[in-house]
C-alpha positions as CSV (number, residue, x, y, z in Angstrom):
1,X,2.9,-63.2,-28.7
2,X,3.9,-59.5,-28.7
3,X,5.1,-58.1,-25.8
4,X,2.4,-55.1,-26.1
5,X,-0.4,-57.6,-25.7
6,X,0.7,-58.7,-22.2
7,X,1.3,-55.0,-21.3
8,X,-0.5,-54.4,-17.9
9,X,-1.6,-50.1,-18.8
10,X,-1.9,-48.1,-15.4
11,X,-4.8,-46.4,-14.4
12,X,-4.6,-43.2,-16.0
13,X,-2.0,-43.6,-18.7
14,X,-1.7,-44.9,-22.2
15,X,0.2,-47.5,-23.7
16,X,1.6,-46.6,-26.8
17,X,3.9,-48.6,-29.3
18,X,5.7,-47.2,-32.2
19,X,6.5,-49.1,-35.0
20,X,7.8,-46.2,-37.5
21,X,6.6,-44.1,-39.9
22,X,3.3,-43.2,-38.6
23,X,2.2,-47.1,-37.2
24,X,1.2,-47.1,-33.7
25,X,-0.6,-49.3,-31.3
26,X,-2.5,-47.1,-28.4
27,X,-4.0,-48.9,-25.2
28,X,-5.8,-48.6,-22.2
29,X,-6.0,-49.7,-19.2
30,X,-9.5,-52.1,-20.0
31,X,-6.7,-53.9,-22.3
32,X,-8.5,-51.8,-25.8
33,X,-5.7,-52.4,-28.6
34,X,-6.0,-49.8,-31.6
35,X,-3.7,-50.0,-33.8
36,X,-3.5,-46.4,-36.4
37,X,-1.7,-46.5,-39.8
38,X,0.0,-50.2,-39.7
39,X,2.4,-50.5,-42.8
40,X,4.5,-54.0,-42.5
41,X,5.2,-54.3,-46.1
42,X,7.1,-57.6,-46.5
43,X,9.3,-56.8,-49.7
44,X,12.0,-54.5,-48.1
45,X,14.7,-53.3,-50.6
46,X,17.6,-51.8,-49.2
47,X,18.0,-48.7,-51.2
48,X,14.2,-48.2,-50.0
49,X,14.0,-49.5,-46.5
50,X,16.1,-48.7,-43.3
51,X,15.3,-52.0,-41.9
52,X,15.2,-55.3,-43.4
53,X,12.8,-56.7,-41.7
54,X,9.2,-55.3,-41.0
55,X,9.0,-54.5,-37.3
56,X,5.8,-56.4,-36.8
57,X,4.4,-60.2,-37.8
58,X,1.0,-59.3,-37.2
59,X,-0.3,-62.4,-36.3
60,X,1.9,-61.6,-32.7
61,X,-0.6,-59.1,-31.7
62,X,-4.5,-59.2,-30.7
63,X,-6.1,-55.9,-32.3
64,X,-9.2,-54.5,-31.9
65,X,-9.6,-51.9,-34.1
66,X,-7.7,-50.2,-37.0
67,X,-7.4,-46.6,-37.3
68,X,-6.7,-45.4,-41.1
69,X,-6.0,-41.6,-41.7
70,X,-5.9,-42.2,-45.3
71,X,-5.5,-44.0,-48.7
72,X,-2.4,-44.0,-49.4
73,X,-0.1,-47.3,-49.6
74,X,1.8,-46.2,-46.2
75,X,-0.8,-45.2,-44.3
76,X,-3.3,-48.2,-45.8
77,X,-1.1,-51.1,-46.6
78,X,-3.6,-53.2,-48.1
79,X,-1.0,-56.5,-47.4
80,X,-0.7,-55.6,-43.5
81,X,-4.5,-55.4,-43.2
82,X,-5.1,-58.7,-44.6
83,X,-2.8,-60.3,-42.0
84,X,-4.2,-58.1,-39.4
85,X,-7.8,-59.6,-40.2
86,X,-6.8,-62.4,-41.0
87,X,-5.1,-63.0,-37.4
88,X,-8.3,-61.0,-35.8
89,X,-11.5,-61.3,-37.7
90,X,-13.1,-59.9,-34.8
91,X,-11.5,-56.2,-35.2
92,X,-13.0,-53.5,-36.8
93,X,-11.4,-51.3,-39.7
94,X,-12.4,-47.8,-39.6
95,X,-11.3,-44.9,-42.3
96,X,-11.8,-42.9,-45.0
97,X,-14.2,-43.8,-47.8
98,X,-11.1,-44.6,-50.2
99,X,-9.3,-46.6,-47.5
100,X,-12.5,-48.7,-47.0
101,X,-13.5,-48.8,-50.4
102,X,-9.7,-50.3,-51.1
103,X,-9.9,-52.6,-48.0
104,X,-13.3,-54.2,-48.9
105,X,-12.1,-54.6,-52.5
106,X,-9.2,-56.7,-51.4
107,X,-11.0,-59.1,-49.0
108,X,-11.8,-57.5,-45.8
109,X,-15.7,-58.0,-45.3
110,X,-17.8,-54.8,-45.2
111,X,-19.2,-55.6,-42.0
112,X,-15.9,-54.9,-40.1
113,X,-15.1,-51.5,-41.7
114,X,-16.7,-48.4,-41.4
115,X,-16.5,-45.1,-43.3
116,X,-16.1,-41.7,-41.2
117,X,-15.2,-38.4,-41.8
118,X,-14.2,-34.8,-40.6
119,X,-16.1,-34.3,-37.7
120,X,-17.5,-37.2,-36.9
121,X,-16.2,-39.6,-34.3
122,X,-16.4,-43.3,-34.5
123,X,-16.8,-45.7,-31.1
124,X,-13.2,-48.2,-30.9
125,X,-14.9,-49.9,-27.9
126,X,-13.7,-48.6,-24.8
127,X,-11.8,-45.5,-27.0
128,X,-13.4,-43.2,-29.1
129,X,-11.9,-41.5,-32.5
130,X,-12.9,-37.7,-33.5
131,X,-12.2,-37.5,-37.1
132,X,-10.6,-33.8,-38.3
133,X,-9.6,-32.9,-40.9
134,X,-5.8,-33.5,-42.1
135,X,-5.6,-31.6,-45.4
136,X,-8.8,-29.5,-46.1
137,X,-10.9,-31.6,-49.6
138,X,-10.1,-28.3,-51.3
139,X,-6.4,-28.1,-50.5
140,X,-4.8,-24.1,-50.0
141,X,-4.9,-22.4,-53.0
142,X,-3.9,-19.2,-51.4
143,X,-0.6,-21.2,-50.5
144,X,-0.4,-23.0,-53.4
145,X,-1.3,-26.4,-52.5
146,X,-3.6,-28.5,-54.9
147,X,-6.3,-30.3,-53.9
148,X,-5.4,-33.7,-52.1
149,X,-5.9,-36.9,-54.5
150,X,-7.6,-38.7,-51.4
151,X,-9.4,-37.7,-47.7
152,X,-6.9,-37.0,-45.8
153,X,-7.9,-37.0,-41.7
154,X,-6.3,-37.0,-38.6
155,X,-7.7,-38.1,-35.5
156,X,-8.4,-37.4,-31.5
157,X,-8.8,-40.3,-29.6
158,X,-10.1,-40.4,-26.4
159,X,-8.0,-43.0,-24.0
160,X,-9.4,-43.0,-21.0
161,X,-7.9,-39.8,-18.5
162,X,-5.8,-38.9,-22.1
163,X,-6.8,-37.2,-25.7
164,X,-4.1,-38.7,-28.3
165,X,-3.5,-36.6,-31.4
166,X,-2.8,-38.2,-34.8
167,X,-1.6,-35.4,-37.5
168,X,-2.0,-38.4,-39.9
169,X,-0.5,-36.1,-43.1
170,X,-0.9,-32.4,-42.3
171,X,-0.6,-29.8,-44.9
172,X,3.1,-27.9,-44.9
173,X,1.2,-24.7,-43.7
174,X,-1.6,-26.6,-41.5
175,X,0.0,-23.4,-38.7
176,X,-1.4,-21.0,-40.3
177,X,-5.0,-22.2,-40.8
178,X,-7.5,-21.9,-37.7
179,X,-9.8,-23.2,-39.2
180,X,-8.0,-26.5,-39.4
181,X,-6.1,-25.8,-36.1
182,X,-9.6,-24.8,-33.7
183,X,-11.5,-28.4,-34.1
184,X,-8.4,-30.2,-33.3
185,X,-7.8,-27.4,-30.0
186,X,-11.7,-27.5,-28.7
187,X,-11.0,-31.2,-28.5
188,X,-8.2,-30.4,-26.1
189,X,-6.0,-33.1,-27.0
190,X,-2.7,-33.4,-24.6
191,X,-0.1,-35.1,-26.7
192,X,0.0,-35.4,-30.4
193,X,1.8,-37.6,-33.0
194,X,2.9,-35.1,-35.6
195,X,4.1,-35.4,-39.1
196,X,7.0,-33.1,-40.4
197,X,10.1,-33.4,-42.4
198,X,12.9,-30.9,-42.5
199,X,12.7,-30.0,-46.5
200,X,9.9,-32.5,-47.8
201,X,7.1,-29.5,-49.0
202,X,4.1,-31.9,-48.7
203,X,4.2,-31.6,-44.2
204,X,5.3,-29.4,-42.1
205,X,8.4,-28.7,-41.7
206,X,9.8,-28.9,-38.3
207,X,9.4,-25.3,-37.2
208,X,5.8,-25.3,-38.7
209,X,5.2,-28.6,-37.0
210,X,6.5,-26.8,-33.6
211,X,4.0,-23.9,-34.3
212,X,1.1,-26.6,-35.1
213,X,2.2,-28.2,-31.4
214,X,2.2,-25.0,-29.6
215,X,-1.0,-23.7,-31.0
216,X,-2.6,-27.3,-30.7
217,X,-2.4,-26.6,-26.9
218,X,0.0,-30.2,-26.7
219,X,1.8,-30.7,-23.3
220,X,3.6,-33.5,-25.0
221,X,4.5,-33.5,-28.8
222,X,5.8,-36.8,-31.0
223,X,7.0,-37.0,-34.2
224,X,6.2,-39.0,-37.1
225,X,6.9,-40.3,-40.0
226,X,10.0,-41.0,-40.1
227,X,12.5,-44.7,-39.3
228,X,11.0,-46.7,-42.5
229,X,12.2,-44.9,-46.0
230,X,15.7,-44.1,-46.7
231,X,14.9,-40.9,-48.1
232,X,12.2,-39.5,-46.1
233,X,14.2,-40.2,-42.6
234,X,15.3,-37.0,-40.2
235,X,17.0,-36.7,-37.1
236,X,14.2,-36.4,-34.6
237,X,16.2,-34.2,-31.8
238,X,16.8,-31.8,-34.4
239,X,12.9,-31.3,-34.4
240,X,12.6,-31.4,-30.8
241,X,15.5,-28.0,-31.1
242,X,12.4,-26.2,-32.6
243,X,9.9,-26.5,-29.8
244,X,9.7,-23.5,-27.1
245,X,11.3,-24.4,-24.1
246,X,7.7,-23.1,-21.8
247,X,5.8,-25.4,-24.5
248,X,5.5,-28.5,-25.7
249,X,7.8,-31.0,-24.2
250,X,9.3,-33.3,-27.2
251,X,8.4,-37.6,-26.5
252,X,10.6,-39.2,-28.8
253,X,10.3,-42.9,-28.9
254,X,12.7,-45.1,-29.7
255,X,12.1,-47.3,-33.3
256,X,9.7,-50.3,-32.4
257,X,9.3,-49.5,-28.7
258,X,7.0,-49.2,-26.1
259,X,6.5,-46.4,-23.9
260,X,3.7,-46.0,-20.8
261,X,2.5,-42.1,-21.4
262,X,0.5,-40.3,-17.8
263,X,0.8,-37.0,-19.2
């Protein structure tokens, strides 16, 4: 059994467990386990991998619901969601039309997915997920950027006393757009999980991401996306160096780790 399923979550806080890259488990206090992007891919070569060994064997942990942000391999790892039905048939799998679409073809019955989009918010039980959008269906042609190839969404949940923001994969200059920013901020969300990368043109980078934070309203800002791939890895202090010192205070959790969050 995974520790995380034995975790006893205050009143008022949120348990969260990061598994790297953008994989988390979030729970609350009625014992609600949502687990948002899992990616346990068993073949692990080392020129691709940090770690040799994926950081969860999903039969370990009781899940309620899955959380996709969008269909690509990982963010909706077709292999991990098998073993995560397969070990809970009772959980629900809720994304994108292309991440369902992909999961029912490969085995996971219809009945436990369901399709949501940008705007809409889906019920996880005792949590609820507000579906925004993640990069806009049209892209930003006035900075260049193409039209995504999938839906791309990010999501707020509510957990209990706590919003929880999940960038899923912004778009480098999601800063500058309000109209992709004042969804997310109405929804007053007080800690995000952000992806960035220092160079990487397709997110943020990591004074962008600090902007996206700041403007987001965040009291507490994580990043993501990062700890799994051997060339997409950066030094997560380095972004905390770009948030104001009066704004967002940086939460950076240790690879495959737990931490209790009360705001």
């Amino acid at each position: 059994m995974h520790p995380f399923e034995t975790l006893q979550v205050p009143q008022g806080a949120v348990g969260i467990h990061w598994f790297g890259q953008s994989s988390y488990a979030l729970k609350d206090r009625a014992g609600t386990t949502v687990m948002v992007d899992p990616y346990f891919p068993h073949d692990r070569p080392a020129d691709r991998f940090i770690h040799a060994e994926p950081p969860l064997d999903e039969a370990d942990l009781r899940v309620d619901y899955v959380l996709l942000t969008h269909n690509h391999r990982d963010h909706t790892c077709i292999e991990s969601l098998q073993r995560i039905y397969a070990a809970n048939p009772h959980a629900r799998f809720i994304g994108p039309e292309e991440s369902v679409e992909n999961m029912t073809a490969n085995g996971i019955p219809a009945e436990r997915t369901g399709v949501v989009s940008a705007g809409e918010s889906a019920a996880l039980g005792t949590m609820r997920a507000h579906a925004v959008w993640a990069k806009p269906s049209h892209g930003a042609p006035e900075d260049g950027i193409k039209a995504p190839d999938v839906t791309h969404l990010g999501y707020v949940v509510d957990v209990g006393d706590h919003r929880v923001y999940i960038s899923g994969d912004p778009i480098n200059t999601f800063a500058d757009h309000d109209e992709l920013l004042d969804p997310i901020a109405a929804l007053k969300p007080d800690i995000g999980f952000l992806t960035t990368h220092p160079s990487e043109g397709e997110f943020p980078f990591f004074e962008g991401s600090a902007r996206m934070a700041t403007k987001l309203g965040l009291k507490t800002a994580v990043p993501a996306h990062y700890q799994c791939f051997v060339k997409r890895n950066y030094d997560p202090q380095e972004w905390a160096s770009h948030l104001p010192a009066d704004g967002p205070q940086p939460l950076i959790i240790p690879y495959n780790e737990v931490v209790i969050y009360t705001g």
